[in-house]
N, C-alpha and C positions, 0 to 999 in steps of 0.2 A: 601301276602298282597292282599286284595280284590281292585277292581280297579273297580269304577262305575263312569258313569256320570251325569252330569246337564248341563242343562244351564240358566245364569243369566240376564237380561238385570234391566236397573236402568231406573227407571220412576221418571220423574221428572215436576212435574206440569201435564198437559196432550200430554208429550212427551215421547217417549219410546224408549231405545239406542239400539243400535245392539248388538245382543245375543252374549253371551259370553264362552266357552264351560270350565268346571268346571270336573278335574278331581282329585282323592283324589293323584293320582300320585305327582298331579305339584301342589299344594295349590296357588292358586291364591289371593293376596292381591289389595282392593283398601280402600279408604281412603273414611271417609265418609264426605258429605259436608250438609247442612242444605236443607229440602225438598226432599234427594233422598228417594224413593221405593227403594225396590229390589225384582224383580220376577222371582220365580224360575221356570222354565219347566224339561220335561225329557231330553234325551239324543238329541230329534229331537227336535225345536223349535214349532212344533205342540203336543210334547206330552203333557201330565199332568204333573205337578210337583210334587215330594216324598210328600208319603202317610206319613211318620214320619222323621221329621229334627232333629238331636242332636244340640244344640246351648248350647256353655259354653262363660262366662267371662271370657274374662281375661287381666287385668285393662280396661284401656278402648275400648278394642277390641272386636269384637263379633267374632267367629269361628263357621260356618255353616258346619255340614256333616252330613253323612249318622249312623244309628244305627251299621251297619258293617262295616265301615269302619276304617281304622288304621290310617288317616289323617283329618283332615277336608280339603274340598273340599275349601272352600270362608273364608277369613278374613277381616273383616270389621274394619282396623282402624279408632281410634277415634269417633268409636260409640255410645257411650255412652257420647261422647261431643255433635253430632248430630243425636239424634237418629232418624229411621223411620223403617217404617213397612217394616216387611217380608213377603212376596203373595207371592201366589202362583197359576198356573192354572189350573183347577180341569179339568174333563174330559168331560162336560158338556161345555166347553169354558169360563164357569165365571173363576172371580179370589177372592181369600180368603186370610185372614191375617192368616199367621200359631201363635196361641196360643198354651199355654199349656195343655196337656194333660188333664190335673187335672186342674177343673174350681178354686178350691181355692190358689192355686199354682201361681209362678209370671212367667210372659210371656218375651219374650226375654229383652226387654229393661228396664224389673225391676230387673235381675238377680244381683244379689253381687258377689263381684271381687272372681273369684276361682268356684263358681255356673253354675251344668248345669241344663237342660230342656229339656224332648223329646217333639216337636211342634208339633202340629196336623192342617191341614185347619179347620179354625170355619166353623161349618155350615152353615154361611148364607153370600153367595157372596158378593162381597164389591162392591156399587156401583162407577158410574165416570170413567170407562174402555170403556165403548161401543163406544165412539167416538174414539178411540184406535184399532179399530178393523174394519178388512175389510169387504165387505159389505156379501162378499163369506164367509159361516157359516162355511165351510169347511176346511178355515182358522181355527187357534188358534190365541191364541192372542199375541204370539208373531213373528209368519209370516209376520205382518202387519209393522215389526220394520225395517225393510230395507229403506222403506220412510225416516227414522229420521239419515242416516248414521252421523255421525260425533258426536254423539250424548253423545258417553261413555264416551264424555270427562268430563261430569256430573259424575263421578265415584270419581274427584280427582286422586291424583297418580296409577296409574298403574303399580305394582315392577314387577308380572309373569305374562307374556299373550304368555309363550311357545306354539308354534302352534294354536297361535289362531289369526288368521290374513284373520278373511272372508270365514273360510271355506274351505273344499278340493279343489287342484284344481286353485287356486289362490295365486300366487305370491306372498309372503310377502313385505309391505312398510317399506323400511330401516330409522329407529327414524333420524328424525330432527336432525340438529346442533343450537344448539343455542352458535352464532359465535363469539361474541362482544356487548356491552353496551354502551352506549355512554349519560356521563353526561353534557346536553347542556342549564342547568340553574344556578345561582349564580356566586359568583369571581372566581370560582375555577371549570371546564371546562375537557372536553379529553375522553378518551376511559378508560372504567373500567375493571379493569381484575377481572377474577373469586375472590370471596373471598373479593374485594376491600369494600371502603365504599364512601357513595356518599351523600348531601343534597337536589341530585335532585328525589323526589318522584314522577315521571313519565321518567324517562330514556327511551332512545331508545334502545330496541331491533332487533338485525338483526341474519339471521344466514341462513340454506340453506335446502332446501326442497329435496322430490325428484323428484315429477312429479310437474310440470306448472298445475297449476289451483287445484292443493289440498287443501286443510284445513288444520290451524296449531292453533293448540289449547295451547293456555298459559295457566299455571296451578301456582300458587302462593303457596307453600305449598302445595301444593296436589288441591287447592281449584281451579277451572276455573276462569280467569278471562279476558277471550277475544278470541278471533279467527281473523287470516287475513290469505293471502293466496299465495300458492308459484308463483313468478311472473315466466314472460317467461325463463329467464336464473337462474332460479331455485334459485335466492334468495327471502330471505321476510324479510318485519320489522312490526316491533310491540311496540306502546306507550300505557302502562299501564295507566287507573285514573289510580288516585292519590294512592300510595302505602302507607302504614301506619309504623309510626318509630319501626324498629326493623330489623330481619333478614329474609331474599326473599329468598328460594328457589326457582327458575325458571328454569321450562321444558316445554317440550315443545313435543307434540305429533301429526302424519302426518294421514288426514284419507282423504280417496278417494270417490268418488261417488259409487263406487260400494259396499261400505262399511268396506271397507279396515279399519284398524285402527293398526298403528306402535306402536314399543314400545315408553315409553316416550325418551326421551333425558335427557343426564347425567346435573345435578343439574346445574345451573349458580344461584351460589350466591351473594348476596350482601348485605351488611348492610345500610339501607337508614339509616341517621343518621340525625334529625329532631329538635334535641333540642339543644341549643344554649347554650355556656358556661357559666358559674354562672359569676357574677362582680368578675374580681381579686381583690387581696391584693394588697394595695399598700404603702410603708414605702419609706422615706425617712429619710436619714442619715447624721448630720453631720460631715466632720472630720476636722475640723480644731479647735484646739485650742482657744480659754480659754473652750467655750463653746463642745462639743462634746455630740454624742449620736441619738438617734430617735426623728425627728423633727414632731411638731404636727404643724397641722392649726393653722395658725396665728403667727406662732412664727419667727418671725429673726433670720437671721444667715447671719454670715464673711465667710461662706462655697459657693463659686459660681459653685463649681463641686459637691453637694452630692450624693451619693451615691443612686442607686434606685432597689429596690427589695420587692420582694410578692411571689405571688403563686396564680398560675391559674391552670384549666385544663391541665393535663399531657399533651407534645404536643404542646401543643395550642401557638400559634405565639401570643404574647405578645405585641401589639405597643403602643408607648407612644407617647402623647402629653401634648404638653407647652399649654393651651387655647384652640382654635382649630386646631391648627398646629402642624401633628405629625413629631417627633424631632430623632424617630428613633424604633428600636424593637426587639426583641432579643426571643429566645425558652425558653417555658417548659420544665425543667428536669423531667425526668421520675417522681417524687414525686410533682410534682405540681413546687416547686420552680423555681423562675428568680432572675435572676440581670442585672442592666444594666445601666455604665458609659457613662454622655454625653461627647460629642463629644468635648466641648469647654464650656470655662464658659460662667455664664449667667450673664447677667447685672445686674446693681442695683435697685433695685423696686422689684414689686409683681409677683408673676409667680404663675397661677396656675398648676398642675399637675393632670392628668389624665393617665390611662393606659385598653385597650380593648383587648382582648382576642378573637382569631377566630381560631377555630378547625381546624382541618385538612381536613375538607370536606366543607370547607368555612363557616360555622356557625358563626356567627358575634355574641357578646355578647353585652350586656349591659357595659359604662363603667363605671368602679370603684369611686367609692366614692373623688374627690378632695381634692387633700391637697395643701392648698396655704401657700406659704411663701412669705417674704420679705428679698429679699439677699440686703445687707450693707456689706460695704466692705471699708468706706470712711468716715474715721474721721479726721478732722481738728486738728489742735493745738488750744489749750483751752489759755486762758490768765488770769493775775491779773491783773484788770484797778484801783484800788484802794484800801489805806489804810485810814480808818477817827478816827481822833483824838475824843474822845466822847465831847470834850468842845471846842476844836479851831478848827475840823475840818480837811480837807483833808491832809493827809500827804504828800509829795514832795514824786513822784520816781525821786530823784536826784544821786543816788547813795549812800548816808548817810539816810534820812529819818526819821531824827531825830525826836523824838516824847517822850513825858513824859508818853502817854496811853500805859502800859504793856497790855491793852487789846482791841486794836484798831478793827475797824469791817473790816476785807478784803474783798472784792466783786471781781468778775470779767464773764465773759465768756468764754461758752462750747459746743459741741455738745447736743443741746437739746433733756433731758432724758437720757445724761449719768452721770454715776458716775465722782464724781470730788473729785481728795485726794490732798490735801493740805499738801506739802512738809514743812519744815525749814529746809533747809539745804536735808540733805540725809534723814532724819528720818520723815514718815509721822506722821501729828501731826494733821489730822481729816481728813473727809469725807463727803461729802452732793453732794444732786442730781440736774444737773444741769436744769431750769423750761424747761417743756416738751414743750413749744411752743417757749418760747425767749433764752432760753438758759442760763440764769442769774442764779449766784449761789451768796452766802454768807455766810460767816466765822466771829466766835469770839467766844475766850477762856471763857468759863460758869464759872461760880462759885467762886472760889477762885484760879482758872486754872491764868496763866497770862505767858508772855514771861519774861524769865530772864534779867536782863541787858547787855545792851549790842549788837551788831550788828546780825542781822536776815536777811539772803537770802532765801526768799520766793518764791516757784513754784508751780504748779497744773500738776497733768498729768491724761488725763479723757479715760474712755473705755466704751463704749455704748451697748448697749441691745443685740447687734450681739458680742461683746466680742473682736472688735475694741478695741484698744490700741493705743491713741495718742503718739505723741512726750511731752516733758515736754517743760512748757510754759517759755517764759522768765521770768531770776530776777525779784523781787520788795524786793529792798533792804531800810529795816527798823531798824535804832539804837534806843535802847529803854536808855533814860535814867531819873531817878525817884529821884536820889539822888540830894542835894542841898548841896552847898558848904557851908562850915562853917567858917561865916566869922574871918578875922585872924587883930589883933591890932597888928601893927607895932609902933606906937608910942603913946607917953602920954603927 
């Protein structure tokens, strides 16, 4: 296998990172981030860079190498997400964008997934370098890169940088730990372990360096997004801006004044987790008799324990309140579903309900849709206050009740709004509703209907809107009688 080398430094704006050495041996990968160069030299940082680069696709990676060689030298992840120019430094000391070969041909950043390209330097130098460059001609233009150490962290991830840590002759920097995390915003608080998830989008970073006063470069995804520095006793911290909701690969890489640069540090993950639970479901249930079932807004119920269940976010801690007063709270089943029995019943009147949802990373939701009922639980004894004769008038409750009207008008009182059945004896012999504000009902047989002759024990027993069930009222004892004696001669 042919074994040749390069070297790469990444330019970024008018800063240029410490050269990188590039052999088809060790394929070196970094990650591309928005705005980087990459310039290629020979084997010395003052040579020229290859007369001809192979550059293939492949998905979104770009693979730089040599025409003979059996490896490529450089892989640029995600290139094709952030593309930038490939330069090079010609022997003249400018620097040139390598194109294609073939002027009608597509150059590295147009290639399709699978496509390669032998690159050539264009002819005509690319301006915006000279300030990059020492004043000594003698230099190249990437000798002058030692000023910018700590710079490669512009690269994003670095997976291979075997033996390449500054050069013959110098000590390699042993990567960073990145030690611990620490969520110190929202209810929910503490030390995050690798892999954890958290709602705090700027966590504390700590972890341990190797030398006092180095550079530790965070990298988010491969992408930089900060530097601080290893303190005296060799630890460091680091608070990200604002991190964006999803999944944080966090490393972290050690560079020195001399230009030292370690490998990164093994990943510390985390899921920032940013978006708040949807409004639960929230049902209530009755179970007491007459009445039974799913209770809506506004409805009554003899039920002062119902039943309370929905579905939230899997997880998601569940708390209920009465009004504004939460009354208790219960977990998410893995499928969304809850339940959950109050503690004691509830009084009689209106109770609104409510139920909020807050994820496991403290995310607070919106709450649910209210559902108000009116628990009743408390019905009186209903009564008959009167029988009226249609032509003399009020019947006597004497015990007899005697009255010639087989169709007399009964009246009396109820829980207002509830049903009221009108007994004779055992057998109900009507129905009507008691007035929804005074309570006042009234009875009389229609039509050709009328009471037999004869004695009538009259009662009411009334059940209201919650499906209450009174007691039955006392007697109103009515003899009905119609017939007339006929009179009898006893003498002449």
């Amino acid at each position: 296998m042919t074994t040749q080398h390069l070297t790469v430094a990444l330019v970024h704006n008018r800063l240029v990172s410490q050269p990188l050495n590039l052999a088809a041996a060790d394929t070196v990968h970094i990650r591309a981030v928005p705005g980087n160069r990459y310039l290629l030299a020979g084997p010395d940082a003052n040579d020229a860079g290859p007369k001809v680069l192979v550059a293939r696709r492949m998905g979104n990676a770009l693979a730089l190498g040599l025409p003979d060689a059996d490896a490529p030298l450089l892989v640029i992840d995600d290139y094709y997400l952030h593309p930038g120019d490939v330069i090079g430094q010609a022997e003249d000391g400018g620097v040139h964008v390598y194109v294609n070969e073939h002027d009608d041909e597509p150059d590295a950043g147009e290639l399709s997934d699978g496509d390669a390209a032998f690159l050539i330097p264009d002819a005509t130098a690319t301006d915006g370098f000279a300030p990059l460059l020492p004043a000594d001609s003698s230099y190249g233009a990437l000798a002058a890169v030692a000023a910018f150490a700590g710079l490669l962290a512009l690269g994003g991830g670095i997976y291979a940088l075997q033996n390449q840590h500054g050069g013959p002759g110098k000590n390699p920097i042993p990567a960073p730990d990145i030690t611990g995390a620490e969520d110190d915003a929202g209810s929910i608080t503490g030390p995050l372990a690798r892999g954890g998830a958290t709602d705090d989008a700027t966590p504390l970073l700590s972890g341990r360096g190797s030398i006092p006063g180095n550079v530790i470069q965070i990298f988010d995804n491969g992408a930089l997004i900060g530097s601080t520095t290893v303190n005296p006793d060799g630890s460091w911290q680091f608070t990200p801006a604002r991190l964006a909701h999803g999944t944080h690969a966090l490393t972290a890489a050690e560079s020195s004044s001399d230009g030292r640069v370690s490998e990164p540090s093994p990943a510390y993950t985390l899921e920032v987790d940013l978006v708040a639970p949807a409004r639960p479901l929230l049902t209530l249930t009755d179970g007491v008799a007459p009445h039974t079932g799913v209770l809506s807004g506004g409805d009554v119920t003899n039920d002062s324990r119902p039943q309370l269940s929905g579905s939230a976010e899997p997880g998601a801690r569940v708390d209920i309140f009465i009004g504004d007063v939460k009354v208790g709270e219960t977990t998410a089943d893995a499928d969304g579903s809850w339940r959950f029995t109050l503690t004691g019943p509830l009084s009689d009147g209106e109770h609104s309900f409510t139920a909020v949802a807050t994820d496991a990373v403290g995310n607070r939701g919106l709450p649910s849709v209210a559902v108000v009922i009116t628990v009743d639980t408390v019905i009186g004894q209903p009564e008959v206050t009167s029988a009226t004769h249609a032509v003399s008038g009020e019947i006597s409750n004497d015990g007899t009740g005697l009255t010639s009207d087989a169709q007399p008008l009964l009246a009396g009182r109820a829980k207002p709004g509830s049903m009221v059945t009108l007994y004779n004896g055992s057998e109900a012999i009507g129905s009507m509703m008691a007035h929804p504000a005074t309570g006042e009902w009234a009875w009389q047989h229609a039509g050709d209907a009328r009471f037999d002759e004869g004695q009538h024990v009259l009662s009411v027993q009334a059940v209201d809107k919650a499906g209450n069930t009174s007691v039955m009222s006392g007697a109103f004892t009515i003899t009905v009688d119609t017939l007339i004696d006929q009179p009898v001669i006893s003498a002449v």
